[in-house]
N, C-alpha and C positions, 0 to 999 in steps of 0.2 A: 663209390666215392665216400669218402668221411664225413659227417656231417660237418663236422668244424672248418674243411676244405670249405662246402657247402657254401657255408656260413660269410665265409670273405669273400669267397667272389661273389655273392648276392650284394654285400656291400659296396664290394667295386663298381657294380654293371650299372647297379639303379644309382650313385654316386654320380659317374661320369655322366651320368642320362638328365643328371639335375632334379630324379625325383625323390623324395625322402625313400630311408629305408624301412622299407615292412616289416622287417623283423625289428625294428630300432623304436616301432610308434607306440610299442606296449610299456618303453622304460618309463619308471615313475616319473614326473613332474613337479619341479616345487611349488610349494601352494603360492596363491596368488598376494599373503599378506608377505613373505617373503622377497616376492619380486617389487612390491610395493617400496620395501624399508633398503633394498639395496640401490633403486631410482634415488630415492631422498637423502642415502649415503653418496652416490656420486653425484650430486649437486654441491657447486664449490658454496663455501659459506660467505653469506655478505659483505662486503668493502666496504667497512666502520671507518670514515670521516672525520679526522679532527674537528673539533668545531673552530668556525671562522673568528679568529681576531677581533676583536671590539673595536671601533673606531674610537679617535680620541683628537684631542686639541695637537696643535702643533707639538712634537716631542721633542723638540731640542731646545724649547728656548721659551720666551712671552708669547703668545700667537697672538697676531694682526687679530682686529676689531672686526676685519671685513672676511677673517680667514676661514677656508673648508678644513673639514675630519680629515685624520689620516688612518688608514688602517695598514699594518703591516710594515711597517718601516725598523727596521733596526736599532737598536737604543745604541750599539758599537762600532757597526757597519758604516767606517769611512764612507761609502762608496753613496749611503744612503743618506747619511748627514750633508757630505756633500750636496747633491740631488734636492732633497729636501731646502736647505738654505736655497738655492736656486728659487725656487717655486713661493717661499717665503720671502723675496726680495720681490718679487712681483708683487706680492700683496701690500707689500709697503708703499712700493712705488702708484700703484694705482689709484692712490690719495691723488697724487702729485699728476698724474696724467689726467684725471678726471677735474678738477679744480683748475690746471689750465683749460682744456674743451668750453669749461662753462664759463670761462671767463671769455674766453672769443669767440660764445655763440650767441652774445650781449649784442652783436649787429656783424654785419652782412659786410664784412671786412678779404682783404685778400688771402687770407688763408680762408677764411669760411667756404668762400667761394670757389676755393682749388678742388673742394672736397662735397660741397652742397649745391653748386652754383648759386641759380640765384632763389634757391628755397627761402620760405620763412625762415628767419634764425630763432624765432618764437618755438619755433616747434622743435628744432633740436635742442634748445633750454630748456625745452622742458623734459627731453629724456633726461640730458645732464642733473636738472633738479632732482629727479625721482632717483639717481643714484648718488648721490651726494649732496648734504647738506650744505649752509652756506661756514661751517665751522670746520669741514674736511672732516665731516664724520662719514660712516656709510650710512641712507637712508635706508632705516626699519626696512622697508619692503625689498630691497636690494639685498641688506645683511640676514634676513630671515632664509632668502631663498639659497645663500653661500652658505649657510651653517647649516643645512640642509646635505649638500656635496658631501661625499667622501672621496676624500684624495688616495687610491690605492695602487703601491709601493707598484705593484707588476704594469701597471700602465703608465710609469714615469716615459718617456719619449715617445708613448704613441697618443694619436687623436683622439683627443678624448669621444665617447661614444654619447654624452649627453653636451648639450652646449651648454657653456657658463659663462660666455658672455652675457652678461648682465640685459644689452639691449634686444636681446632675442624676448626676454620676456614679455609679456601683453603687458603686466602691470606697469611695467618700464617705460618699456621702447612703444609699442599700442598705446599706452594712455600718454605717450606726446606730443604721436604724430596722428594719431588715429587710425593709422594700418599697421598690421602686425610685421616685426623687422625679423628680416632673414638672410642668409647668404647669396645674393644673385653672384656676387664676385667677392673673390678672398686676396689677390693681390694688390699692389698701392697703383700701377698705372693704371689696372682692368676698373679699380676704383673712382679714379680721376678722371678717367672718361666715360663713366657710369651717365648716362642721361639723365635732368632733376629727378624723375617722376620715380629712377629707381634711387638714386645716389640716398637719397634721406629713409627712405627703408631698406639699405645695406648696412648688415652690422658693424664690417669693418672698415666703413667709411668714416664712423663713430672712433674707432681705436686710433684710422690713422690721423684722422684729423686731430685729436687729443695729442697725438705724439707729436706730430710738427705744432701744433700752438708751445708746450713745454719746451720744448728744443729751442726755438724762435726766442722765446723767452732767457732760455739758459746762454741764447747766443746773442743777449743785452739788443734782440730787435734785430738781427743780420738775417733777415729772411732766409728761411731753407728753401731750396726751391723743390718743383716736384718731382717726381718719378718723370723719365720723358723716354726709357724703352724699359723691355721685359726682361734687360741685365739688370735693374733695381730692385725685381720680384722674389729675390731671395729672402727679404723683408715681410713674407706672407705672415698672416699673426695664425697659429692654431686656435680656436678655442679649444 
């Protein structure tokens, strides 16, 4: 037989057997700094990041007194200036919501009581004081903590992931009531039938209450009345 015949079928037998070939173990080898540099050639090269947007003051216009950073917003993008003004009229208006509240947290009246029962109105005057002055400024501790926020452009209609309700803060909402305010319940009726002991450390017992004293106001004294099923819960406030 020829040895070259030889030669294949020794490769064929020990091949299909799954063991290397013996005449195959003598071929040279490349060196090991070799194998080294062609591993670190097939590693793909690092995902270089733009750097992140700078936040800035309101970009379309004067920004509110009381108002957060925004980062990422479009200086041309209808869609964002839009958007943007939206979130921008809330900060204007929250003069206006906040200065009612603390005008009818002055005594233990029947809006206080839709929303507080029969709490001190001392104590929820005092959250109201710690966020607004009696001139409809924002109070230093209030405005430090909102120019603090950044407003970013990809989370415009979702919850936000930090609270910015004002009365979640200790300095705030803890230095008026003495317990730290949090969400037990986020809608107007689950609010209204909040029991005292939670109703006054609810945050948004604080918004809605603020909203019906202005309303009430804007409606020259025609009492609004309250939420009375969970078809009025579409009125939930995010923070």
């Amino acid at each position: 037989m020829h040895f070259s015949t030889l030669l294949v079928q020794t490769t064929i037998i020990f091949g299909s057997l799954g063991f290397s070939n013996p005449i195959a173990e003598d071929e040279p080898k490349p060196p090991q700094e070799t194998k080294i540099l062609a591993q670190r050639l097939a590693v793909a090269p690092p995902v270089v990041k733009p750097p992140e947007p700078k936040p800035s003051q309101y970009p379309y216009g004067t920004p509110d007194l009381n108002e957060f950073q925004y980062r990422d917003w479009k200086a041309n993008d209808q869609t964002d200036i839009a958007n943007a003004k939206k979130i921008h009229q809330a900060f204007r208006d929250w003069k206006s919501l906040a200065l009612a509240g603390k005008s009818q947290a002055t005594e233990n009246g029947e809006i206080f009581e839709r929303w507080f029962k029969k709490n001190d109105h001392k104590r929820v005057l005092a959250v109201f004081d710690r966020m607004i002055t009696p001139a409809g400024d924002p109070n230093p501790e209030a405005q430090a903590r909102i120019a603090d926020l950044i407003n970013e452009q990809k989370d415009f209609d979702s919850r936000c992931s930090k609270n910015t309700c004002s009365a979640h803060w200790d300095e705030i909402g803890k230095a008026g009531t003495g317990v730290h305010i949090k969400d037990w319940v986020r809608k107007p009726k689950e609010c209204v039938d909040l029991p005292p002991e939670k109703s006054i450390i609810n945050a948004n017992s604080y918004a809605f209450f603020a909203m019906n004293a202005y309303y009430n106001a804007k409606c020259h004294g025609n009492n609004i009345g309250p939420p009375v099923s969970t078809s009025d819960d579409h009125d939930e406030i995010d923070d």
